[in-house]
C-alpha positions as CSV (number, residue, x, y, z in Angstrom):
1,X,0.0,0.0,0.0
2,X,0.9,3.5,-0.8
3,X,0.3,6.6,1.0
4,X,2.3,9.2,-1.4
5,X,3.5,9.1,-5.1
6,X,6.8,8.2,-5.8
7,X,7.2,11.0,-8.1
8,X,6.7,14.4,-7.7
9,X,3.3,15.8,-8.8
10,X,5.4,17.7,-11.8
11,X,6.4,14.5,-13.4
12,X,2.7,13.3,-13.7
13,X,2.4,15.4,-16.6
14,X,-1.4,15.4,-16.1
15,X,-2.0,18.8,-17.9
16,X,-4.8,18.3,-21.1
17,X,-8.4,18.2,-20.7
18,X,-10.1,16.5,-23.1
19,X,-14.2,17.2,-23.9
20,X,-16.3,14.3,-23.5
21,X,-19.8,15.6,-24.1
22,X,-22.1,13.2,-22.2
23,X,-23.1,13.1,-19.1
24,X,-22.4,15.4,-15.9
25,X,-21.4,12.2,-14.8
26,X,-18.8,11.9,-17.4
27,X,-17.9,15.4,-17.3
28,X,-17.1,14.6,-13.6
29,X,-14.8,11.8,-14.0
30,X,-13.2,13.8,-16.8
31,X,-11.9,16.5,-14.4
32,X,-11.1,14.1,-11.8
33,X,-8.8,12.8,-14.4
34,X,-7.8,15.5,-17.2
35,X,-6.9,18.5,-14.8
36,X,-5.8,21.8,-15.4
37,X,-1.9,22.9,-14.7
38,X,-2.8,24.5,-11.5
39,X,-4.8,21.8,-10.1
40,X,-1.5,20.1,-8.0
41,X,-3.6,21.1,-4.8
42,X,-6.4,18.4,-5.9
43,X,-3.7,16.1,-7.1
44,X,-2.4,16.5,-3.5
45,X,-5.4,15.3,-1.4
46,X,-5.6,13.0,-4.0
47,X,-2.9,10.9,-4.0
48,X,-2.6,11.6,0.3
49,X,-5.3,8.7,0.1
50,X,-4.3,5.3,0.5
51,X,-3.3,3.7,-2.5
52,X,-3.2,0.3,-3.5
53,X,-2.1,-1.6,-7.2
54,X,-5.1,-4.0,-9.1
55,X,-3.9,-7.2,-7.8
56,X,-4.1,-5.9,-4.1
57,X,-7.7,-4.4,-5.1
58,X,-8.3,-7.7,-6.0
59,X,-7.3,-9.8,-2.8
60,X,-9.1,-7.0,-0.5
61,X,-12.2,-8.3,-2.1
62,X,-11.6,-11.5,-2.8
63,X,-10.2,-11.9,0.9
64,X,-13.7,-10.2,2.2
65,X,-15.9,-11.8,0.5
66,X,-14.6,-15.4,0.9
67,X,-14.5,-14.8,4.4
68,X,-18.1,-13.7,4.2
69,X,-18.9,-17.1,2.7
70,X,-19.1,-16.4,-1.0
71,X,-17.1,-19.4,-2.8
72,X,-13.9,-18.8,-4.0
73,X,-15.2,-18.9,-7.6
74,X,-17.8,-16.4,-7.5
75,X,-15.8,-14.5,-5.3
76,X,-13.2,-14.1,-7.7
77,X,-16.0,-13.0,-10.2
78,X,-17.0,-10.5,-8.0
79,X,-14.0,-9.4,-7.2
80,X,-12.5,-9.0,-10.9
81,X,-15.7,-6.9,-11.4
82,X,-14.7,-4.7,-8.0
83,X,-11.3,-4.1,-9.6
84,X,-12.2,-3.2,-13.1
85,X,-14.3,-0.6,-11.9
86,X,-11.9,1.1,-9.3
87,X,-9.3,0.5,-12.8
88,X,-11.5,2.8,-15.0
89,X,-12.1,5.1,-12.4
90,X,-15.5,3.9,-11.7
91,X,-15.2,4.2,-7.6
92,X,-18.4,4.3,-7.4
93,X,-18.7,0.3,-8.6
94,X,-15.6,-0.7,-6.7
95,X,-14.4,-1.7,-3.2
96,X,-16.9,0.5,-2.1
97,X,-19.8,-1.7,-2.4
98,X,-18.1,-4.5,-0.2
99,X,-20.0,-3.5,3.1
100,X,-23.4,-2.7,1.1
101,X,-22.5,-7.0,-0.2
102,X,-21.7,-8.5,2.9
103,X,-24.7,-6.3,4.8
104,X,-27.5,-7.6,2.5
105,X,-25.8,-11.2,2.6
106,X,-26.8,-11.2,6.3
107,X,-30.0,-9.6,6.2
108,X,-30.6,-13.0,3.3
109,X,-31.1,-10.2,0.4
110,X,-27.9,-11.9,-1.5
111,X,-27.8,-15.5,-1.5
112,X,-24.2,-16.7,-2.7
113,X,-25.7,-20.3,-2.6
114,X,-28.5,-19.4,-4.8
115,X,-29.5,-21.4,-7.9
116,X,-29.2,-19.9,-11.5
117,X,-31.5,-21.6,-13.7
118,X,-32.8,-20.7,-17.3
119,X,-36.8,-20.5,-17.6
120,X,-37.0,-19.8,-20.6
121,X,-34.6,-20.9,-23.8
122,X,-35.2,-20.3,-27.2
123,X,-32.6,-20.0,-30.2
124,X,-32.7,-16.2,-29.6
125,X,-33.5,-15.3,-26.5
126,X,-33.4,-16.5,-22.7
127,X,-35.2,-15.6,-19.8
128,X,-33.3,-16.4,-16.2
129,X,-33.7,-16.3,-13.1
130,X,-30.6,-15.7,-10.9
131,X,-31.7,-16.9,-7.7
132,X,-30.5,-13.2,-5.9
133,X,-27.2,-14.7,-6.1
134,X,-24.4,-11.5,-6.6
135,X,-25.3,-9.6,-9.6
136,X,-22.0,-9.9,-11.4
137,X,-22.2,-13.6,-10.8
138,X,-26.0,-13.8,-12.7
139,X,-24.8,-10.9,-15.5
140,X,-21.7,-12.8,-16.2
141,X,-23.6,-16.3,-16.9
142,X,-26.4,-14.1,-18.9
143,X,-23.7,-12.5,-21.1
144,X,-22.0,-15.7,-22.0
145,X,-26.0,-17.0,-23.0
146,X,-26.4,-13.9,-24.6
147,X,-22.8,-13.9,-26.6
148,X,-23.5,-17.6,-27.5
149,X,-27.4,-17.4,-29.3
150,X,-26.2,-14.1,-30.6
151,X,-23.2,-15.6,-32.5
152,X,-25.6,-18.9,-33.8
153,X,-28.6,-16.4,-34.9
154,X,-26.8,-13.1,-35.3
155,X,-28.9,-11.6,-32.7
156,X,-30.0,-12.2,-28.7
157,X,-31.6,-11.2,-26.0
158,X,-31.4,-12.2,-22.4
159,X,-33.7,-10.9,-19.3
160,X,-32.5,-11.6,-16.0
161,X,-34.9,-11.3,-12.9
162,X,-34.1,-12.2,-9.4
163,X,-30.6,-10.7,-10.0
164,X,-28.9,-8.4,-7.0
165,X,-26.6,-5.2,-8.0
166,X,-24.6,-5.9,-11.3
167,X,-21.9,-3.4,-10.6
168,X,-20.3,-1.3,-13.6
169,X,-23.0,-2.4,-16.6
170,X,-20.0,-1.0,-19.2
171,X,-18.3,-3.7,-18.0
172,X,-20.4,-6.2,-20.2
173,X,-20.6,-4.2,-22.9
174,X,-17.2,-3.8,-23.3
175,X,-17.1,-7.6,-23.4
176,X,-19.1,-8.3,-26.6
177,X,-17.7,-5.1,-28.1
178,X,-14.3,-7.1,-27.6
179,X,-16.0,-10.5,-28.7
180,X,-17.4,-8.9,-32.0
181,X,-21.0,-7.5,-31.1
182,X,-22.8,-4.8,-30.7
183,X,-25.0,-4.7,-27.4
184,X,-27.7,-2.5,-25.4
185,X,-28.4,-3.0,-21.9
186,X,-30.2,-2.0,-18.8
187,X,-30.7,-2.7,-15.4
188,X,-33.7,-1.3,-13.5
189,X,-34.6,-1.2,-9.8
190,X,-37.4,-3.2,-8.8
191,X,-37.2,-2.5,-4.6
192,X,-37.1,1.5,-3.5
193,X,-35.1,3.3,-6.2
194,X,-33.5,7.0,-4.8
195,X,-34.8,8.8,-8.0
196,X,-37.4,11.5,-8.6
197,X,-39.5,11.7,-11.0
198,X,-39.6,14.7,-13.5
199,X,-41.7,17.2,-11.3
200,X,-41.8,15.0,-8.5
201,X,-39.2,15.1,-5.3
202,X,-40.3,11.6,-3.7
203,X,-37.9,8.2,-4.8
204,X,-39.7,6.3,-7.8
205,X,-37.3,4.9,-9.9
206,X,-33.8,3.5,-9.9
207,X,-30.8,5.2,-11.4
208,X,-31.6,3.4,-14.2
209,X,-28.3,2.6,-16.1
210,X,-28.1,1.8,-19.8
211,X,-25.5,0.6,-21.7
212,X,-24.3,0.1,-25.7
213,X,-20.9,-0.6,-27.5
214,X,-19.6,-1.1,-30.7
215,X,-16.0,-3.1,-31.6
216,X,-13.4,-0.5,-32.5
217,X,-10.4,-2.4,-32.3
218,X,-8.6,-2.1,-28.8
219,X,-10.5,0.9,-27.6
220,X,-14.3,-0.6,-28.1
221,X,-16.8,2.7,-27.8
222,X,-18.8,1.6,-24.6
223,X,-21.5,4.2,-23.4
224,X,-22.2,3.3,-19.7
225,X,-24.6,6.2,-18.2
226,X,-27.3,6.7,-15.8
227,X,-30.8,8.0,-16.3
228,X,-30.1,9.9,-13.3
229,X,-28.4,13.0,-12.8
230,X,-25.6,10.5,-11.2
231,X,-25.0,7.2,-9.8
232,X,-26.0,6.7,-6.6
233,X,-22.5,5.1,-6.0
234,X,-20.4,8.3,-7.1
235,X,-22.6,10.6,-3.9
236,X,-21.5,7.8,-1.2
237,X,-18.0,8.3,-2.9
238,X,-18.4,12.0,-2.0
239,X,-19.7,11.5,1.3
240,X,-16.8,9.4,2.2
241,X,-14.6,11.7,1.1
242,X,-15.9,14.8,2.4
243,X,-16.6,16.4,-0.3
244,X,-19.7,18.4,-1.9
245,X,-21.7,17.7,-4.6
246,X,-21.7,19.5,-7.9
247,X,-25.2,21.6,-8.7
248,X,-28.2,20.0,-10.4
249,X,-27.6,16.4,-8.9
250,X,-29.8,16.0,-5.6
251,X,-32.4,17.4,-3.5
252,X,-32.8,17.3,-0.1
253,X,-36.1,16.0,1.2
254,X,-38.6,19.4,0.8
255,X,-37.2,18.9,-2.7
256,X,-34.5,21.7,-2.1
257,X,-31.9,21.6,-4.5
258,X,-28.2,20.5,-2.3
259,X,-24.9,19.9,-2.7
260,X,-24.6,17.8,0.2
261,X,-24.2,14.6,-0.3
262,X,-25.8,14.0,3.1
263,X,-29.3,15.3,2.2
264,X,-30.0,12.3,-0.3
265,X,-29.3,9.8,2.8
266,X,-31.3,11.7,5.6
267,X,-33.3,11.1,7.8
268,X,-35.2,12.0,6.0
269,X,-34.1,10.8,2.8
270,X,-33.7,13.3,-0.3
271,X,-33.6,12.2,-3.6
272,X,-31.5,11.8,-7.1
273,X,-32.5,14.1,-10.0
274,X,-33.3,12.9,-13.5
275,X,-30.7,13.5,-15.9
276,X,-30.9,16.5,-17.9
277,X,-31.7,18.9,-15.9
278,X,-33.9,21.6,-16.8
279,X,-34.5,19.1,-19.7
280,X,-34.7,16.4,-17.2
281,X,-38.0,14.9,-19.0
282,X,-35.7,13.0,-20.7
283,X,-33.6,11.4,-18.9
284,X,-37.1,10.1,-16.8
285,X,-38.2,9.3,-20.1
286,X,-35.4,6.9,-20.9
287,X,-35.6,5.7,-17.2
288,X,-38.9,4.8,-17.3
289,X,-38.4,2.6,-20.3
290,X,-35.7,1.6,-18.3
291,X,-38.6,0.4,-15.6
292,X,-40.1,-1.4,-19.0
293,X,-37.4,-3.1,-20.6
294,X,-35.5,-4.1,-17.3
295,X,-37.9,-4.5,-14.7
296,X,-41.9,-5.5,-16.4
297,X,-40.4,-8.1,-19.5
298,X,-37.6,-9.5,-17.6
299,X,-40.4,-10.3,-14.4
300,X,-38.2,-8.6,-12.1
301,X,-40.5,-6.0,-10.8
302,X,-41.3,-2.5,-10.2
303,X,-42.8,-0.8,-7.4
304,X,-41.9,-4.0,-5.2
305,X,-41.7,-3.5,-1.5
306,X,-39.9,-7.0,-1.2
307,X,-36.5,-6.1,-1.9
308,X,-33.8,-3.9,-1.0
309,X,-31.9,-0.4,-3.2
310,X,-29.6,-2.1,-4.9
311,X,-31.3,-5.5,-6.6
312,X,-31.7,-5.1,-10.5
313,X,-33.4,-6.7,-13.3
314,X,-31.5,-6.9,-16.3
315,X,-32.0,-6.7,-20.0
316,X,-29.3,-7.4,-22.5
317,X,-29.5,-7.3,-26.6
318,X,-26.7,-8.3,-28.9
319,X,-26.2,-8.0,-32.4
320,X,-23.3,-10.0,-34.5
321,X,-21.5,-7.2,-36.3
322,X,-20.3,-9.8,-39.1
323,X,-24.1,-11.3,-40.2
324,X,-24.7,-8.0,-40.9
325,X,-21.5,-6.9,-42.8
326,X,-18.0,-8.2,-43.1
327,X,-16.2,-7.2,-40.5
328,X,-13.2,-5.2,-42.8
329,X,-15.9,-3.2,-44.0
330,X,-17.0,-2.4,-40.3
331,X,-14.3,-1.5,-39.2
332,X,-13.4,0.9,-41.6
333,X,-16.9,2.6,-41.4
334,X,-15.9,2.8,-37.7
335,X,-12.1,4.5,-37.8
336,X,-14.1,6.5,-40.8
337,X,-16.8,8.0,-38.4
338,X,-14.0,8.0,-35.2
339,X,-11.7,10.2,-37.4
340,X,-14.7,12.5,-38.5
341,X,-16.1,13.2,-34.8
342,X,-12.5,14.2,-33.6
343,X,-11.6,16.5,-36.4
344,X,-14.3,18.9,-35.4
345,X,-12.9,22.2,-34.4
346,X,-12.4,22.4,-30.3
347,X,-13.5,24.8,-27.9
348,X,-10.3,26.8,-26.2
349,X,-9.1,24.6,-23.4
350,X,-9.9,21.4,-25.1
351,X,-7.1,19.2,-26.2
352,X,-9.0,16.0,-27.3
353,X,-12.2,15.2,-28.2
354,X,-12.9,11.6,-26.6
355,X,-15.1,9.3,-27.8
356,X,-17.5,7.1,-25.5
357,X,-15.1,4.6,-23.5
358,X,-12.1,6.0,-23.7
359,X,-12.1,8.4,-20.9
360,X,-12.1,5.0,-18.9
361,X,-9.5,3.3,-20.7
362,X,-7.1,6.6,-20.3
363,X,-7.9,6.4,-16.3
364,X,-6.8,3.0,-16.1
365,X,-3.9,3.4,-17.8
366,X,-3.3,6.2,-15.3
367,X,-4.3,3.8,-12.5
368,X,-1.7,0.6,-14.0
369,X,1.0,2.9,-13.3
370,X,0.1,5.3,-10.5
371,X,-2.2,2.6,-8.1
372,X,-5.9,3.0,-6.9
373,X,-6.6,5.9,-4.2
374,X,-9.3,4.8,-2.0
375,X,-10.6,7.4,0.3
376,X,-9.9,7.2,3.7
377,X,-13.6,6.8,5.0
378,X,-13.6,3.8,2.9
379,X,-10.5,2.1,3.4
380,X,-11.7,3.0,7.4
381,X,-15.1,1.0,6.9
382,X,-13.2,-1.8,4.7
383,X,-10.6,-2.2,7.3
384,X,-13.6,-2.8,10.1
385,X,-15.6,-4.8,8.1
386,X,-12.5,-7.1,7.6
387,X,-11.8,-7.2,11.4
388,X,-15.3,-8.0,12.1
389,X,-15.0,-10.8,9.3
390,X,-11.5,-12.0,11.1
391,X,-9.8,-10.8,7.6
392,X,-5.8,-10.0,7.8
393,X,-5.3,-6.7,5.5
394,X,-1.7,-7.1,5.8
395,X,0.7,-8.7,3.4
396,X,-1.1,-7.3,0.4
């Protein structure tokens, strides 16, 4: 573990900032990575976090979660998803969600002995139920369904119900970009969601992710975004770090706007915004689809009072780039359109213009060489839950 770089902030060389015109959740991670030259006081408190490499990322999860009873198999599953996401600078979908596991294993909510089974199996689609084992567990299995009829039909779907949190959704998209598809998902929040609706400042609906990629040789494009204003995952990050929130994201319980990260928590609990702001009809719009495709077809649920913030049902579509058009041709309509879109002309101040997807692979990059920095209100409730497990953090 590392408390301090071992080269001085100067030699980072962390001085472009490239657009990336999606999400404010995007925009976000952008400047936590892509900071201006006179940002070395953020770079400070930064890297004055704890800081561990991938593979000791890995074993702090792994470690956890086998002491918590999860099989070694599926806890490495878990754990390589855990990893990934604190690698692309998803913190939000990392270590973080450890104490949120191993609290709704003991209240029963995630079952790591729970019984995958497929319902329903056609030639192009599946229908299955994951037995609220761990979400990555039940997403992994549906991807490798899904990635299969896709490749023997040239198109799939697969709905997952009974399925707990899937962590980073990008993650499986970037998968079958990387295997040769195309692919849409969603996950949707049947139990208590910790969204508003458009007008409305009571939770309805989940934050609602969705998900689509395309193969673009090493560097897929993989849109991973909430319906939300943000995740949920990316306010507890702020909370545990002290930090306020950026404008537009939450409001407090009187449906106040706030920009602390407290107010969404309570009591009495606030609530997530929609995503787009004053436009914010949309993002509800998409969410509620969301609710449609992920929650109603899949037989997961909405509106259930059953299950706890965090379970998901799941809807995934793939397409097989290659019984549509050779893949050559592809590929070249692809660099074709990539070039295009990054030869506009820039706004002063941006360097780049990033396509969907790469903003993560630049972070972990970044991260490879540099380590993880976990703040130090998580690594505090890690280190407790590990001592309350009987879990040695040492020897890393």
């Amino acid at each position: 573990m590392k408390f301090r770089p071992t080269r001085p902030l100067a030699a980072h060389k962390i001085k472009v900032k490239p657009c990336y015109a999606l999400s404010s959740t995007a925009l976000v991670l952008v400047d936590m990575l892509w900071l201006p030259d006179d940002s070395s006081s953020h770079l400070d408190r930064l890297f004055s976090m704890p800081t561990f490499d991938s593979r000791q990322i890995h074993t702090i999860a792994e470690r956890v979660l086998t002491a918590a009873g999860v099989s070694s198999a599926d806890a490495e599953v878990v754990a390589i998803e855990l990893r990934d996401a604190n690698l692309v600078g998803h913190d939000s979908h990392g270590v973080i969600r450890l104490m949120q596991y191993v609290d709704q294993m003991e209240k029963g909510f995630i079952k790591p002995d729970g019984e995958f089974s497929v319902l329903r199996d056609e030639p192009s689609l599946a229908v299955v139920d994951g037995g609220f084992h761990f979400g990555q567990v039940v997403a992994t299995k549906a991807l490798e369904i899904g990635l299969i009829k896709a490749r023997e039909t040239g198109s799939a779907t697969v709905v997952a119900r009974n399925c707990n949190h899937v962590g980073r959704l990008g993650s499986y998209a970037d998968t079958a970009a990387r295997a040769g598809f195309c692919s849409m998902m969603c996950v949707n929040a049947p139990g208590p969601g910790g969204t508003a609706p458009f007008g409305g400042i009571e939770r309805r609906l989940g934050t609602n992710p969705i998900a689509m990629s395309a193969p673009r040789g090493d560097v897929p494009i993989v849109l991973d975004m909430t319906t939300s204003a943000t995740a949920e995952g990316k306010i507890r990050v702020a909370l545990q770090k002290g930090e306020q929130l950026a404008e537009g994201l939450i409001i407090d319980c009187e449906g106040r706007p706030s920009c602390n990260p407290a107010d969404l928590y309570g009591p009495p609990a606030g609530a997530i915004l929609p995503l787009g702001g004053a436009m914010g009809f949309k993002g509800f719009g998409l969410s509620v689809m969301i609710d449609v495709f992920g929650g109603i077809l899949s037989g997961s649920g909405i509106a259930r009072t059953d299950l706890p913030p965090g379970a998901n049902g799941l809807w995934m579509y793939f397409v097989d780039v290659e019984r549509f058009l050779p893949r050559g041709e592809f590929d070249a309509q692809i660099k074709k359109y990539a070039d295009y879109i990054k030869s506009a002309k820039r706004v002063p101040g941006c360097d780049e213009i990033l396509l969907p997807g790469e903003i993560e692979l630049r972070r972990r990059q970044v991260r490879e060489q540099e380590g993880i920095p976990i703040p130090d209100g998580t690594w505090k409730l890690i280190s407790e839950l590990a001592a309350k497990l009987g879990v040695s953090l040492e020897n890393l």
